[in-house]
C-alpha positions as CSV (number, residue, x, y, z in Angstrom):
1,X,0.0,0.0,0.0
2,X,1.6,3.0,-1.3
3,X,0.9,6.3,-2.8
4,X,2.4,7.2,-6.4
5,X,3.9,10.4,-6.5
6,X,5.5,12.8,-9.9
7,X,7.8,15.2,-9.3
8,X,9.0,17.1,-12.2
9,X,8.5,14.6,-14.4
10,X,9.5,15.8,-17.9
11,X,8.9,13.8,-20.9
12,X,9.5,14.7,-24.9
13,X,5.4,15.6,-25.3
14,X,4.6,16.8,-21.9
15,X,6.0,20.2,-19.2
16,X,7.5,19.2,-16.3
17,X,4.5,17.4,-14.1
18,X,3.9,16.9,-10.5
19,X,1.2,14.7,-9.5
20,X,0.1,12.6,-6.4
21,X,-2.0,9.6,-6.8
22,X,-2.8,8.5,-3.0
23,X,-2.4,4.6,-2.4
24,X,-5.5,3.4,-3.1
25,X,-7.3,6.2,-4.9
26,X,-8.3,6.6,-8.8
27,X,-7.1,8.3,-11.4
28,X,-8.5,9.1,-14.8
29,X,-6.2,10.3,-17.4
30,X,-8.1,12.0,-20.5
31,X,-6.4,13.9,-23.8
32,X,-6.4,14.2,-27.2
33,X,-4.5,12.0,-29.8
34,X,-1.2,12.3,-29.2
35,X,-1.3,14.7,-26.3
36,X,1.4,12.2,-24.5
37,X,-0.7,10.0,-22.0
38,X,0.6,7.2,-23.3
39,X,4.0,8.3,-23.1
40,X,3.6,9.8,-19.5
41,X,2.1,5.9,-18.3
42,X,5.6,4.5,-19.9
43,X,7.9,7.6,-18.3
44,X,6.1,6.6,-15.2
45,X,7.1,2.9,-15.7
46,X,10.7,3.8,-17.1
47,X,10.4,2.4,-20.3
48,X,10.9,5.9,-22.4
49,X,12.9,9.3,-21.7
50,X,12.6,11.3,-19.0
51,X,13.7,13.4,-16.6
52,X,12.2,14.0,-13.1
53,X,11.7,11.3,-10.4
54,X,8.7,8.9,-9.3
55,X,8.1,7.7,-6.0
56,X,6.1,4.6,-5.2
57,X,5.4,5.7,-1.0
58,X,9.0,6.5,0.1
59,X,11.3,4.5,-2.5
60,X,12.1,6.6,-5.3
61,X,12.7,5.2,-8.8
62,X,16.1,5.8,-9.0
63,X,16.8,3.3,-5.6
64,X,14.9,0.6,-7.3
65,X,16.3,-2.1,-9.8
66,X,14.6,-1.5,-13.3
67,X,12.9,-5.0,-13.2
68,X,11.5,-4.3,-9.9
69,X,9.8,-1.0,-10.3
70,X,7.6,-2.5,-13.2
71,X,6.8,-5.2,-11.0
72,X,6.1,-2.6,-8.4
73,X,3.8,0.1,-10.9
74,X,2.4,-2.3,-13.4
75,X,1.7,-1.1,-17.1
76,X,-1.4,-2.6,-18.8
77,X,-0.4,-1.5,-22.2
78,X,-3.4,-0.6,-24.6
79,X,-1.4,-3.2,-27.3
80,X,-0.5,-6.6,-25.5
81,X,2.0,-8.2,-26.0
82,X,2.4,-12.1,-26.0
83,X,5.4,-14.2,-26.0
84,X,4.7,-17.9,-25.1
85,X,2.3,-20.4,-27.2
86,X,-0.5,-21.2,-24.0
87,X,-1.3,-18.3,-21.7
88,X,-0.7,-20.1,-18.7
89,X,3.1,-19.7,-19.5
90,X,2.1,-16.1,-18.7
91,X,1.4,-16.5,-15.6
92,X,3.5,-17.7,-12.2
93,X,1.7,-20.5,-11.7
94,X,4.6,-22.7,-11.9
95,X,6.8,-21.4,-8.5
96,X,3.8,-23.3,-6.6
97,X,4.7,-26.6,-8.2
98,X,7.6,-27.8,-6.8
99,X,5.2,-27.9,-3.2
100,X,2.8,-30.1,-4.5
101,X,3.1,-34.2,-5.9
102,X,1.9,-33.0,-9.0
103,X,4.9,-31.2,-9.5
104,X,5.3,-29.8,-13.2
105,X,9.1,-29.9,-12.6
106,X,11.4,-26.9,-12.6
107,X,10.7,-25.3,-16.2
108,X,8.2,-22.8,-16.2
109,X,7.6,-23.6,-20.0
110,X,6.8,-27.1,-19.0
111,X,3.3,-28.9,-19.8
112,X,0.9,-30.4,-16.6
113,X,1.7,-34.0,-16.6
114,X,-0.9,-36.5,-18.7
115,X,-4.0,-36.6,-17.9
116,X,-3.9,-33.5,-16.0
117,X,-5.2,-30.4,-17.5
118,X,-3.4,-27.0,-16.7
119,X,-6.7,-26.0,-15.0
120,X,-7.0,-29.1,-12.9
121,X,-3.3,-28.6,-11.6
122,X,-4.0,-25.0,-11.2
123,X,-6.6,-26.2,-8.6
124,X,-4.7,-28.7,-6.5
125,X,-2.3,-25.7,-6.1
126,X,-4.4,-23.3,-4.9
127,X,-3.8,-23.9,-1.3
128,X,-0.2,-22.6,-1.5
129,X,1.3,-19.6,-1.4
130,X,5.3,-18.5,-2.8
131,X,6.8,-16.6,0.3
132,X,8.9,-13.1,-0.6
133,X,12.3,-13.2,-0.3
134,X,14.5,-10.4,0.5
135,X,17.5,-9.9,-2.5
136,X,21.3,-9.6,-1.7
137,X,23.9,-7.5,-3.3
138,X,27.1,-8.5,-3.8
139,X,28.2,-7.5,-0.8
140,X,25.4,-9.3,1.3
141,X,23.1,-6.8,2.2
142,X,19.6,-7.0,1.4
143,X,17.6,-5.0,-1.4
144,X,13.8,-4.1,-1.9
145,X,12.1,-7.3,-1.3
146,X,11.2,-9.5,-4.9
147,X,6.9,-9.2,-4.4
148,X,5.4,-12.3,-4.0
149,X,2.9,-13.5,-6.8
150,X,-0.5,-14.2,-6.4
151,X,-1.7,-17.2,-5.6
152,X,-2.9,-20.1,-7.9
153,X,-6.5,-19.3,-5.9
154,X,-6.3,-15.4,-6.4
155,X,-5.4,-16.4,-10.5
156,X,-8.9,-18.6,-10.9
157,X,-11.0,-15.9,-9.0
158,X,-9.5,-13.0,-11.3
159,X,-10.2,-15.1,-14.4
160,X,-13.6,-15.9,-13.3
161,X,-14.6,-12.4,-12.9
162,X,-13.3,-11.7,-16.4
163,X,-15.4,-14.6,-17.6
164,X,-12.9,-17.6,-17.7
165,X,-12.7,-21.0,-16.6
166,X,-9.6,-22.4,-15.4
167,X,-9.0,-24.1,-18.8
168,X,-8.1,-20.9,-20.4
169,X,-4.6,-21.3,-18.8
170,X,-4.4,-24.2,-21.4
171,X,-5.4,-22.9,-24.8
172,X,-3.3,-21.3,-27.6
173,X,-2.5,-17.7,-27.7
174,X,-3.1,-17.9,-31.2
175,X,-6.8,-18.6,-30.6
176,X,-7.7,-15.6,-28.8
177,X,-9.6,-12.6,-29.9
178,X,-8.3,-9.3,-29.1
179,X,-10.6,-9.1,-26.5
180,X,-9.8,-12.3,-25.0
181,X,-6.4,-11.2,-25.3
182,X,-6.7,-7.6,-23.3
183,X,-8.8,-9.1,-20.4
184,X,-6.6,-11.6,-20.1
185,X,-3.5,-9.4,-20.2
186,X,-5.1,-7.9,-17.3
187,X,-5.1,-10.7,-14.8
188,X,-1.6,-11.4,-16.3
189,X,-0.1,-8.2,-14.9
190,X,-2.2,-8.5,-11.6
191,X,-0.3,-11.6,-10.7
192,X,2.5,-9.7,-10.3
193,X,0.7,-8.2,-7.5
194,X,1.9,-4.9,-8.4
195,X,1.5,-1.7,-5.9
196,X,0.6,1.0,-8.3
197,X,-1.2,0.6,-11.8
198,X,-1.0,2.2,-14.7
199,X,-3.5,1.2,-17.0
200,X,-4.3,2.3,-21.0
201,X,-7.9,2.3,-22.1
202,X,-8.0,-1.2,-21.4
203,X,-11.6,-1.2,-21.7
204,X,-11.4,0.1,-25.4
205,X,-12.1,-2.8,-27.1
206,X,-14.5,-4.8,-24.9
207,X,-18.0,-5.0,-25.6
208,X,-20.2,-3.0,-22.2
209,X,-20.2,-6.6,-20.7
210,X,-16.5,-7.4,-20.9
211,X,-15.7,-3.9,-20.1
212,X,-18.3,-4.4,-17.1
213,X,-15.7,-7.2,-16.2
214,X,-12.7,-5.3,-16.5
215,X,-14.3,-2.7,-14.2
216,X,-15.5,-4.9,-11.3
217,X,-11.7,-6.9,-11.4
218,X,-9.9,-3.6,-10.9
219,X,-11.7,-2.0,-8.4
220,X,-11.8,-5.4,-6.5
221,X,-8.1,-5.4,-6.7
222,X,-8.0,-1.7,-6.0
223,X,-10.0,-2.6,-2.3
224,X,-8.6,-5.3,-1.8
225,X,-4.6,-3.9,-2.1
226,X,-5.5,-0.4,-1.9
227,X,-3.3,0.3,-5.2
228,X,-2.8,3.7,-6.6
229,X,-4.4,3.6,-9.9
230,X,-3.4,5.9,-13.2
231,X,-6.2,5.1,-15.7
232,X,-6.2,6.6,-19.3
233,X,-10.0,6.9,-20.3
234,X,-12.7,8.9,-23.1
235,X,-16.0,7.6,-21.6
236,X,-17.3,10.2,-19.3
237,X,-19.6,7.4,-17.8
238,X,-16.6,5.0,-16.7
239,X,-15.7,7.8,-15.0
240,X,-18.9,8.7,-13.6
241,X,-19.2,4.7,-12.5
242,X,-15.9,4.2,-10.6
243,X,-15.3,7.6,-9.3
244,X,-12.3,9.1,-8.7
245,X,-10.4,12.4,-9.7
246,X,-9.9,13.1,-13.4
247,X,-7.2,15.3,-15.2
248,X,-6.5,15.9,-19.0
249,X,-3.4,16.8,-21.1
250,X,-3.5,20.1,-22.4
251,X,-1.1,22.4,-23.8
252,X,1.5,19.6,-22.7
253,X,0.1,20.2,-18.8
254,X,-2.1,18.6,-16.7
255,X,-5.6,20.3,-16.1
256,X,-8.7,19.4,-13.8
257,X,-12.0,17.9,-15.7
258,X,-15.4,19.0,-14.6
């Protein structure tokens, strides 16, 4: 539980921006075309140029190992991107295998054994949980913590609120829709149990009862971790559904919507 907080951030389309999103409050994020919210989610997350710091509660960007601070503010992208062939390669699932005698073995690419689909192991797992561990330099002393992923139980729950059954985690990316796709990449970056989120229109594409889904799944997660949320949105009625504080890009700056 941790706030977000801008200070100064400068990026190529946007003035130098301080914001603060408390830990567990909403943001919406509005703007024309090419205005730069895009590119201010992905300064945020480090992945373009910039100038300025981030803070996630008292850890500023800078003190934090690359890897970590995206695992930390999570970026739901409004393109996906997939790299395995089953979408339960996507997910952790496989650091709670080793714990149980249905152990899928030590590669996370690996396949459930015969005769057990990915969705039935998924469900023997559910009971356990992968404990954080504390990194170590190379001189011993210990960094930021490595978050602990959700659990095999939190993954089913997520999916069925998306509108999944556990056998999901068992078909081909290749046979997925674009909308199947950006739900999905959603509980993807949740079981990284990240502390902030930055998400881009990821209701865009969803027909109202998908994108009634996607709604209900974040603001669950959003009680349930008290997550600072940075949400890039056009529908005026989203935003008058979930609440929250809402700002738009203008002139390169940040201004308060009505």
């Amino acid at each position: 539980m941790a706030a977000l907080r801008l200070d100064r951030l400068h990026s190529r389309l946007l003035e130098p921006l301080d914001l603060l999103i408390e830990a567990g409050a909403l943001l919406f994020l509005s703007g024309a075309s090419g205005s730069g919210k895009s590119q201010l989610l992905r300064a945020i997350a480090d992945l373009d140029p910039h100038t300025g710091e981030v803070w996630l509660g008292d850890t500023p960007r800078s003190r934090m190992p690359p890897a970590l601070w995206r695992r930390r503010v999570g970026l739901l992208p409004a393109e996906t991107c997939w790299w395995a062939e089953e979408v339960g390669a996507h997910l952790p699932l496989m650091e709670h295998a080793s714990q149980h005698p249905l152990s899928l073995g030590s590669n996370t690419r690996a396949s459930p054994p015969a005769g057990q689909p990915i969705g039935r192991v998924l469900k023997h797992l559910a009971a356990f949980t992968r404990r954080s561990r504390p990194r170590q330099s190379a001189t011993g002393t210990a960094h930021e913590p490595e978050p602990a992923s959700a659990t095999p139980s939190q993954i089913i729950d997520w999916l069925a609120r998306i509108g999944f059954e556990p056998d999901v985690l068992g078909w081909s990316i290749a046979r997925l829709s674009s909308g199947e796709r950006q739900r999905l990449a959603l509980v993807r970056l949740l079981a990284q149990m990240p502390t902030a989120l930055l998400l881009d229109e990821p209701t865009a594409n969803l027909d109202p009862g998908n994108g009634a889904r996607v709604e209900s799944l974040v603001t669950h997660y959003r009680q349930q971790q008290q997550v600072a949320i940075l949400w890039v949105s056009h529908d005026p009625l989203q935003r008058a559904r979930l609440g929250g504080r809402a700002l738009a890009i203008r002139n390169a700056r940040l201004e308060p919507v009505a």
